[in-house]
Each structure stands twice: as C-alpha cells, then as structure tokens.
LODOLO-170587 format. One record per residue (C-alpha): residue in three letters; chain; x, y, z. Coordinates in steps of 0.2 Angstrom, whole numbers. Example, Ala and Ser with C-alpha at 12.3 -4.5 7.8 and 13.67 -1.06 7.14 Angstrom:
REM LODOLO-170587
PT residuo cadena u v w
PT ALA A 62 -22 39
PT SER A 68 -5 36
END
This chain:
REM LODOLO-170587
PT residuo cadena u v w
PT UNK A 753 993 193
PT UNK A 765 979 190
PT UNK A 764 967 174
PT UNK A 777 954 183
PT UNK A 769 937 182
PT UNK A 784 924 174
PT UNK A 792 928 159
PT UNK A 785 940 147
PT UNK A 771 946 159
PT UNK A 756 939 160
PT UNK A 745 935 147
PT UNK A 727 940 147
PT UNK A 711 937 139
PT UNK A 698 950 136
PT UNK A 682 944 132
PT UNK A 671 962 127
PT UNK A 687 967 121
PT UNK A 684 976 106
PT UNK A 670 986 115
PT UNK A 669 1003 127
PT UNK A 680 996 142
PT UNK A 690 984 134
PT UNK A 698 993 120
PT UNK A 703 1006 133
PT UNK A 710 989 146
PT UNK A 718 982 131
PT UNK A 730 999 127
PT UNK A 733 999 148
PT UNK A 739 982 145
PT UNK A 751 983 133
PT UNK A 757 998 142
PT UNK A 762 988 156
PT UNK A 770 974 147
PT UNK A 756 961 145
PT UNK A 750 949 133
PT UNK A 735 953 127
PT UNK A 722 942 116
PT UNK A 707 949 114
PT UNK A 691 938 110
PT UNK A 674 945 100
PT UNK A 663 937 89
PT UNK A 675 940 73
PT UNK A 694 933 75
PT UNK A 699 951 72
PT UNK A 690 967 69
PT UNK A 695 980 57
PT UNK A 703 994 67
PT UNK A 714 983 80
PT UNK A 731 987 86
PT UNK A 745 976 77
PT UNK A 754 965 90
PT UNK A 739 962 100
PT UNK A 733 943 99
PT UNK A 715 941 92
PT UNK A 704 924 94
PT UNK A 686 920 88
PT UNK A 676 920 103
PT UNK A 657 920 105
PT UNK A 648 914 124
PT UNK A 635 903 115
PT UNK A 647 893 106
PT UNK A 658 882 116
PT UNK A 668 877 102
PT UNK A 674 893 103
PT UNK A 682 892 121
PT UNK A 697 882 118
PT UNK A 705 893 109
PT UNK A 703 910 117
PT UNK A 709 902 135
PT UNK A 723 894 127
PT UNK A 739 897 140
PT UNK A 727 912 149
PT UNK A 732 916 168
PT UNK A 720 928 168
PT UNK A 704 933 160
PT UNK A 692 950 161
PT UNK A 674 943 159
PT UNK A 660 955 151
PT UNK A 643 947 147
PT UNK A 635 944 131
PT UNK A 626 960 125
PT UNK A 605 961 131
PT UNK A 607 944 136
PT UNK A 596 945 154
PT UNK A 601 928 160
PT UNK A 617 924 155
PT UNK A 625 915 172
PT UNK A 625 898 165
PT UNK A 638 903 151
PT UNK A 648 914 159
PT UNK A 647 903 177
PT UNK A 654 887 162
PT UNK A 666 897 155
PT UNK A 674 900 173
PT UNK A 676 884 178
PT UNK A 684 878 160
PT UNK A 697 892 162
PT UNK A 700 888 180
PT UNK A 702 872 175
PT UNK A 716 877 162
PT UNK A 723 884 172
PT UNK A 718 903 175
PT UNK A 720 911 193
PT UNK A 713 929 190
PT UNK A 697 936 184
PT UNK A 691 953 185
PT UNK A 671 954 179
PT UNK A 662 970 173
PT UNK A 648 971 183
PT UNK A 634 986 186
PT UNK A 632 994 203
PT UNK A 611 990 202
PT UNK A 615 971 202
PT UNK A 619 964 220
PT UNK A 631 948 221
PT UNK A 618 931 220
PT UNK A 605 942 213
PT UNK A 598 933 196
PT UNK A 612 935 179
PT UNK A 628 941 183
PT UNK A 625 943 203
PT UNK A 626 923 200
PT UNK A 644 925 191
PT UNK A 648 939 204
PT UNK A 645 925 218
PT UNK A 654 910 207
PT UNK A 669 921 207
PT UNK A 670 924 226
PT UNK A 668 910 229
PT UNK A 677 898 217
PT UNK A 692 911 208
PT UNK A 708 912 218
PT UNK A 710 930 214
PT UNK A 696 939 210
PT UNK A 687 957 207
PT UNK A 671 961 200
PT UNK A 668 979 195
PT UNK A 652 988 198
PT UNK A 651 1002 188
PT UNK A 637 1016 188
PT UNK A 630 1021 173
PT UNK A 641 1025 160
PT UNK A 643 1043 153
PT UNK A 648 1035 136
PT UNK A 629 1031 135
PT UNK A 625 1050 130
PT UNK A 637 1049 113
PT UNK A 638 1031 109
PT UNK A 629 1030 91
PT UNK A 623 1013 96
PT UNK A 614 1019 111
PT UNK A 594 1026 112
PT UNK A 601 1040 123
PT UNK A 613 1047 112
PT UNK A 599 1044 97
PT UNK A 588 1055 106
PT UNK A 600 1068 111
PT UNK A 603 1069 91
PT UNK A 586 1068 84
PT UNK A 571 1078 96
PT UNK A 586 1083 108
PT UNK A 577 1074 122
PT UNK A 582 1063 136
PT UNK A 566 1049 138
PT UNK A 568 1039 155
PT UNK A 556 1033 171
PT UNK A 570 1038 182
PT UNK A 561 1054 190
PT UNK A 573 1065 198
PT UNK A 582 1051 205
PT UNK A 603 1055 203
PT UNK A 617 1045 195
PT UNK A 634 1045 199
PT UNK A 637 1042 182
PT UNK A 655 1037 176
PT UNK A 667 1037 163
PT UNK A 673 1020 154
PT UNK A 690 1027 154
PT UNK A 692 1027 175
PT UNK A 682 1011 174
PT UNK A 695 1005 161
PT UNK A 709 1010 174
PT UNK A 702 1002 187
PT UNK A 700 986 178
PT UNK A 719 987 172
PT UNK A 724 989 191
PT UNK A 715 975 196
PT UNK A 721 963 181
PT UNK A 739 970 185
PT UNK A 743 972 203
PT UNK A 755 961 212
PT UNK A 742 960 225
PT UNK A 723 953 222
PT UNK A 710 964 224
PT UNK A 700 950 230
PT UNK A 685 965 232
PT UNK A 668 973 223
PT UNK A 671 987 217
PT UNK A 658 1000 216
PT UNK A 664 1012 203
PT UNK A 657 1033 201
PT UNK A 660 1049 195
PT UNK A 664 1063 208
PT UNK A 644 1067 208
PT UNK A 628 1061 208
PT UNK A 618 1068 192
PT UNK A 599 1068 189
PT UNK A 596 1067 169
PT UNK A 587 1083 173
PT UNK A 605 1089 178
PT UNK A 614 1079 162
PT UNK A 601 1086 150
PT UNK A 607 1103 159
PT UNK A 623 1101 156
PT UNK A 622 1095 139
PT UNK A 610 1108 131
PT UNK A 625 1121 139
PT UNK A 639 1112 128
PT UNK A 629 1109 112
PT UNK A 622 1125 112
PT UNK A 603 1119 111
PT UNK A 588 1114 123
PT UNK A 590 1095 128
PT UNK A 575 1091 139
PT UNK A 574 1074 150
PT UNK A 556 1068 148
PT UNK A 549 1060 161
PT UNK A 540 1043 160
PT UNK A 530 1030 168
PT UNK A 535 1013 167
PT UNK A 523 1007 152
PT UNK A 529 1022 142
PT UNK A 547 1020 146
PT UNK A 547 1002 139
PT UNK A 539 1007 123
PT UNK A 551 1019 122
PT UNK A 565 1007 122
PT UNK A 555 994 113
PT UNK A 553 1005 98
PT UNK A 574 1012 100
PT UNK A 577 990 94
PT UNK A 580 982 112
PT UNK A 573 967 114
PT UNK A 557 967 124
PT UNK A 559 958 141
PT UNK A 580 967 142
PT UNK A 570 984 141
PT UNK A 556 977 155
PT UNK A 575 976 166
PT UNK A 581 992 160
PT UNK A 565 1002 166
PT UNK A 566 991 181
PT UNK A 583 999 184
PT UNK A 576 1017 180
PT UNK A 565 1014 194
PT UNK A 576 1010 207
PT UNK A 587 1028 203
PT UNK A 570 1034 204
PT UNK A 569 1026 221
PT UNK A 587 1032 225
PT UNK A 599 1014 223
PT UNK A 611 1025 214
PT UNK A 613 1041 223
PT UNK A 630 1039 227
PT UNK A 648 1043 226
PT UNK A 660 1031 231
PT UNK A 682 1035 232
PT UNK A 687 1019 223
PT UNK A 692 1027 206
PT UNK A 704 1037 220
PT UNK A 708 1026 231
PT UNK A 715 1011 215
PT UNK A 722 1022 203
PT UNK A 729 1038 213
PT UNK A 719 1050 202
PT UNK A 699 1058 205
PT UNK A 687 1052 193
PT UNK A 682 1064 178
PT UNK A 668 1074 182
PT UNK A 652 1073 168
PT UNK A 655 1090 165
PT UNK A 671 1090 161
PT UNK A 668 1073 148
PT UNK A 655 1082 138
PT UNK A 665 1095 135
PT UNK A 678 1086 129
PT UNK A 665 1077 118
PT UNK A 655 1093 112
PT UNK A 654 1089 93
PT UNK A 644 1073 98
PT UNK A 631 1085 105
PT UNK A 628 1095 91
END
C-alpha cells in the first residue's frame, strides 16, 4: 500500500467517517502517510484523533459540500443512514468533487445491491462510468451488527437473547468491518486503481441459526434465531425505531438470503490485503463481554 501521491500524500475525504468503517479507514490512513479529513454531521466529534482534519458535512445540505472537498483528490463515499433512495445526492456530490478536481472514489456498497439497481446501484454505476479511478465495495453483512448498541440485533441478543429475521436458513458470509476497512484503505491507497467491485466476505457462509449457535457458546446462555414471515419481520423492525418503508427493504433482503443471493465466500479480503478474513468465530470471541 503506497500513500505517494505529490507532496505530503494525498489527501482524503471520508464521508461516514466517524462511523464503523471509517474510523477504522481513517487510522489505516494516517498510518500510511495521508491526509485525512473526516466529514459527519458535527465539524468534529468528541473522541476523534488530534491531527486528523474534521469538516461539517451533511448529504442534504449542499452548503455543506464546499468545504469538505476543499483540495480533495480522493474521496470514500458512504450513504446517508436509512436513507432508501439516496442516488440523486450522492450521484451530485460526485460530479461537484470531480469537478474540483477529485480522481479517486472508493464507495461502500452491500453485496444484495447489484450496479444500476435503484439507490446506491445508481451511484455504483455513476462511478464506472464517470470516476477515473474508481472502486465500490460490496460487503456482506457486517458482524459488527450482533454488538453494535445501535443495532435491533445486538438489542435482541441483550434483552430475550433472541435473533428475529425472515432469513430462514439461508447462510451469510458475514464480515468484519475491520477487513472491510482494510480493503477500503488498499483501494484509497494503491499506486495502481482498483478500477473493480469488490464483493467483500468472511471465510464462511453462516445461517443465524449457526450465529445464534455460536454466540450462545461464547456468552454462556441460549440465543435462539426466531424465524419469521415477512409481515412479522417488518413489525419487528418497525417496533426496534427504523423507519417503515427502510425495514420493508431490509426484510426484502432477509428474503433474498432466504433464497440464497448471499451464500457465498469470495477471496478478495486475501487476494487485496495478503491476509484471510476473520472468521465469526474467532470476532465473537474476541467480543464475548458484548454477549453477556
């Protein structure tokens, strides 16, 4: 991984970059000798690193854009949070910082949404076709679901030790932010574009029959996946706080696992960084006392 790009290195802008992949790009970063300025809805958030440059940034506010691409070359896009159609900001946003310049983008995607498909497929295909060097990750579900505070998984894991989804026995190959994080770094840094998708996984494909498995062996207690049907799977979220028609997407994702669109490894964590990906096992271990 190479930082060289004119003097000082080059310098980068991270939107999501006080969040679960970007604080963990932002430390790989700095590692390597770039500038980094980090952009979130506050100009600068209570536990961030000294030395790290921090603008006011929100997607919805154009006022706000100036700033945070001030002297960017390159730029890690994440979309605003349950946002289920948010291409027309994010497709605007691109063309200003090409226009200013920028020539590298590196956008966190998911591995259920295809490029053109509506919402970020659109920016996935804006990129390819319109970013000089490009990459759009497409990550599997995230491990960090099942401990995030934030998150109805980790809620239910803590209160009736229970695992609701419509997902059947579908499997997941889910993955770690920190190889996602990795991979994102690699492809921010590198000499060479990745001009690629990358479809992001763990070493295995996991059902949350298999998760709820595995976590009720490290926490020391039952954790049971509930099955659902669709109806039930939306309340369910509904009643957790997300907004209605982002949880009518989200169960129409559990349905595809059920169907199988995400039983499957793939060798890009390996084949980018040099390293195999953590294993789900291996992160709840690590993170027992979340469990408990």
């Amino acid at each position: 991984m190479s930082a060289r790009a004119g003097s000082g290195g080059p310098r980068v802008l991270l939107t999501g970059g006080t969040g679960t992949t970007g604080r963990a790009i932002a430390a790989r970063l700095e590692a390597a000798g770039a500038r980094v300025r980090v952009a979130s809805r506050t100009a600068r958030d209570a536990d961030a690193r000294e030395g790290v440059e921090h603008a006011r940034f929100d997607w919805a506010d154009p006022a706000t854009h100036e700033e945070a691409l001030r002297g960017v070359d390159r730029a890690y896009l994440v979309a605003p949070a349950m946002v289920e159609e948010p291409s027309a900001l994010m497709v605007a946003f691109i063309e200003r910082a090409l226009a200013g310049g920028a020539r590298r983008f590196v956008l966190l995607s998911s591995s259920a949404v295809p490029e053109g498909s509506p919402g970020i497929g659109l920016v996935h295909r804006a990129l390819r076709e319109r970013a000089p060097e490009w990459t759009v990750l497409q990550p599997s579900w995230f491990m960090q679901n099942f401990i995030d505070p934030r998150h109805w998984h980790r809620a239910g894991i803590a209160g009736p030790g229970e695992l609701t989804t419509a997902t059947g026995g579908g499997r997941v190959g889910f993955v770690d932010a920190g190889d996602i994080a990795e991979v994102a770094a690699r492809a921010l840094l590198d000499e060479a574009p990745h001009n690629a998708s990358h479809v992001i996984t763990g070493p295995e494909a996991l059902s949350y029959d298999d998760v709820a498995a595995i976590v009720s062996e490290v926490a020391g207690r039952t954790i049971r996946h509930i099955r659902v049907d669709e109806d039930a799977a939306r309340a369910h979220l509904v009643k957790a706080g997300v907004p209605a028609p982002y949880a009518a997407f989200l169960v129409r994702l559990d349905l595809a696992i059920r169907d199988g669109a995400e039983d499957r490894v793939t060798d890009v964590v390996q084949r980018v960084t040099g390293r195999a990906p953590r294993a789900f096992r291996d992160f709840a271990r690590a993170h027992a006392h979340a469990f408990t």
